[in-house]
Residue frames as a rotation matrix with the C-alpha (Angstrom) as fourth column:
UNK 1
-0.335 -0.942 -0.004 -5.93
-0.380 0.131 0.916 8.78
-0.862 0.308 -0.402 -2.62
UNK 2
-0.186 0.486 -0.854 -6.18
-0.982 -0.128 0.141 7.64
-0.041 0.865 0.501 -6.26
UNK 3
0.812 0.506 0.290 -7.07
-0.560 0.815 0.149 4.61
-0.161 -0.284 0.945 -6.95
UNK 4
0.674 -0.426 -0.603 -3.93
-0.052 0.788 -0.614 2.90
0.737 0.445 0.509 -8.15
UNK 5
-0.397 -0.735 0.550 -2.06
-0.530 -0.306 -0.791 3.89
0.750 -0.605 -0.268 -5.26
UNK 6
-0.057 0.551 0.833 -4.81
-0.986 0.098 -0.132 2.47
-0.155 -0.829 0.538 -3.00
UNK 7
0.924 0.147 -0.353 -4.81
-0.229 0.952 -0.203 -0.73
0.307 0.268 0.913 -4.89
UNK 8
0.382 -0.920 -0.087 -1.17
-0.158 0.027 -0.987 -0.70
0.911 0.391 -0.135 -4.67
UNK 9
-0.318 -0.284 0.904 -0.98
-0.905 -0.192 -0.379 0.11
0.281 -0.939 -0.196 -1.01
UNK 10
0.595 0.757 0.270 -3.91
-0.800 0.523 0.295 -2.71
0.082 -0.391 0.917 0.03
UNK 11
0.769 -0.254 -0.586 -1.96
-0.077 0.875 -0.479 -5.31
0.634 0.413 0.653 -1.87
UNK 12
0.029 -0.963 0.267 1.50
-0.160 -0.268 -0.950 -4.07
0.987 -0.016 -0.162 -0.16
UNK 13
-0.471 0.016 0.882 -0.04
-0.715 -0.592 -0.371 -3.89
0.516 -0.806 0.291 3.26
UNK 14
0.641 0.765 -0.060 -1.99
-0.750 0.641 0.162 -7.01
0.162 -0.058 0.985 3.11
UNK 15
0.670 -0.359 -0.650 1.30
0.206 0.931 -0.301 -8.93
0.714 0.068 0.697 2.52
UNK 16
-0.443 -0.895 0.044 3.92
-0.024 -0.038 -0.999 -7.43
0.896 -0.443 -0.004 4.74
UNK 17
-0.226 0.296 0.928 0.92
-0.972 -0.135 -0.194 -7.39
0.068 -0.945 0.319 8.04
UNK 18
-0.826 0.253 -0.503 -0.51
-0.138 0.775 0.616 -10.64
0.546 0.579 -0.606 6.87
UNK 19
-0.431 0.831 -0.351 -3.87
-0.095 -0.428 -0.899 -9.16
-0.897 -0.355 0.263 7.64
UNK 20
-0.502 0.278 0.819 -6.40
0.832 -0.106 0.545 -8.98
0.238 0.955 -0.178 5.16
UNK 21
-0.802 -0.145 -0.580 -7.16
0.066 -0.986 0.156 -5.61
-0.594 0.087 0.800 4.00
UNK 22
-0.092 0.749 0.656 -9.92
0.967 0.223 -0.120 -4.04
-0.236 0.624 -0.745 2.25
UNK 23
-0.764 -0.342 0.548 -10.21
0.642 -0.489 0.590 -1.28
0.066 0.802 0.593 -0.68
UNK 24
-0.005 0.959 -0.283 -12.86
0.863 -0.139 -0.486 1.02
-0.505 -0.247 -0.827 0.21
UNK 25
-0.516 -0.181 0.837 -14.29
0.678 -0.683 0.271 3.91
0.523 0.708 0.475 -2.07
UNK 26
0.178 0.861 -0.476 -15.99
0.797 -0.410 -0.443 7.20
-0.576 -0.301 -0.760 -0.45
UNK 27
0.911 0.370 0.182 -16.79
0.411 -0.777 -0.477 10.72
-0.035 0.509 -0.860 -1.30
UNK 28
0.678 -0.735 -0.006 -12.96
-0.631 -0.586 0.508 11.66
-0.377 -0.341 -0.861 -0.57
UNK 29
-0.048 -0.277 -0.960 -11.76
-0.744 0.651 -0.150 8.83
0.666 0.707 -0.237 -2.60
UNK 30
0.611 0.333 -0.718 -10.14
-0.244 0.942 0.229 5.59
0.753 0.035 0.657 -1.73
UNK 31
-0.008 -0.390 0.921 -8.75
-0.989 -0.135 -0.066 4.13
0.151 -0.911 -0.385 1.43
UNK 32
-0.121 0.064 -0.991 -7.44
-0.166 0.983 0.083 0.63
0.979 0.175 -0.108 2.44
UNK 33
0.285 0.505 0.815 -8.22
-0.848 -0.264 0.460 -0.37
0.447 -0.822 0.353 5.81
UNK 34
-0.986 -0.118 0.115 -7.69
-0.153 0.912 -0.379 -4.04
-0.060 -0.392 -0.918 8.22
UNK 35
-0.462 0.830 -0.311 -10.79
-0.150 0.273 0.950 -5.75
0.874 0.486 -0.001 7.43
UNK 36
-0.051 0.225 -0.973 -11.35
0.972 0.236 0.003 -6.58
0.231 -0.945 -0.230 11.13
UNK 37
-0.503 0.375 -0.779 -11.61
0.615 -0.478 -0.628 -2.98
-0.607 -0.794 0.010 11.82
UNK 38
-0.882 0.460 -0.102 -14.10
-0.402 -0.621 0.673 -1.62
0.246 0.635 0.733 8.77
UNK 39
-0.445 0.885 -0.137 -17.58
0.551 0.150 -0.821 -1.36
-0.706 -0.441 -0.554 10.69
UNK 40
-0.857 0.395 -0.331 -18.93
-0.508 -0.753 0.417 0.70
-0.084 0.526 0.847 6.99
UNK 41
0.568 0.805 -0.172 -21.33
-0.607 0.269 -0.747 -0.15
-0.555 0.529 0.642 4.53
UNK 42
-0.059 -0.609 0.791 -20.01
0.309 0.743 0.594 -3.39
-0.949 0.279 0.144 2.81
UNK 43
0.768 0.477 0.428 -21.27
0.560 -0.176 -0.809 -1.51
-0.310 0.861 -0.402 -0.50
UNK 44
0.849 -0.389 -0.358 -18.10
-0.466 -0.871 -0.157 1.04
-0.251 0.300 -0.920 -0.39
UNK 45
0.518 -0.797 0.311 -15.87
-0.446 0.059 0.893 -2.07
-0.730 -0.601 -0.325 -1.06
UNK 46
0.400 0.006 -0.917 -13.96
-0.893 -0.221 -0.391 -2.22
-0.205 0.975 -0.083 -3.77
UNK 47
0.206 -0.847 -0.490 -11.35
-0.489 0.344 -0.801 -4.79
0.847 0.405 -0.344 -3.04
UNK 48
0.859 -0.123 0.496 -10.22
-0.506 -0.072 0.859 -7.20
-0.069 -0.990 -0.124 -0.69
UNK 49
0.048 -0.976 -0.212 -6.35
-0.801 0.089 -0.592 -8.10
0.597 0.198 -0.778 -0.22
UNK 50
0.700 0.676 0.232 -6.02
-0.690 0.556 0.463 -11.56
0.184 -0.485 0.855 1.26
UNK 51
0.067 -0.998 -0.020 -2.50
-0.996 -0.068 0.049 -12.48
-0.051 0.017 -0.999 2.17
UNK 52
-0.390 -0.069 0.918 -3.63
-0.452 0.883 -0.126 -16.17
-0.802 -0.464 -0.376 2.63
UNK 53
-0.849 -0.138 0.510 -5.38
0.099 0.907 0.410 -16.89
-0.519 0.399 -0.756 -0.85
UNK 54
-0.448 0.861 -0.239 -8.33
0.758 0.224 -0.612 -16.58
-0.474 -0.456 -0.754 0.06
């Protein structure tokens, strides 16, 4: 997906699960993910969404 959508989504998804989320970039673009289940490389993250602040 492009990136502003993905940014868009993370942010959107981060607040309505109150989960933090994370922005990842690969060869197929970008994808947001629950941080508790992204076992990548910590190098493909663009972004994290942090409903608490943090």
């Amino acid at each position: 997906m492009p990136l502003a959508t993905a940014q868009s989504l993370g942010w959107n998804l981060s607040r309505t699960l109150m989960t933090v989320i994370v922005l990842i970039e690969t060869n197929q673009g970008y994808f947001v993910i629950p941080a508790d289940e992204f076992d990548g490389d910590p190098e493909q993250v663009v972004r994290e969404y942090d409903p608490f602040g943090g």
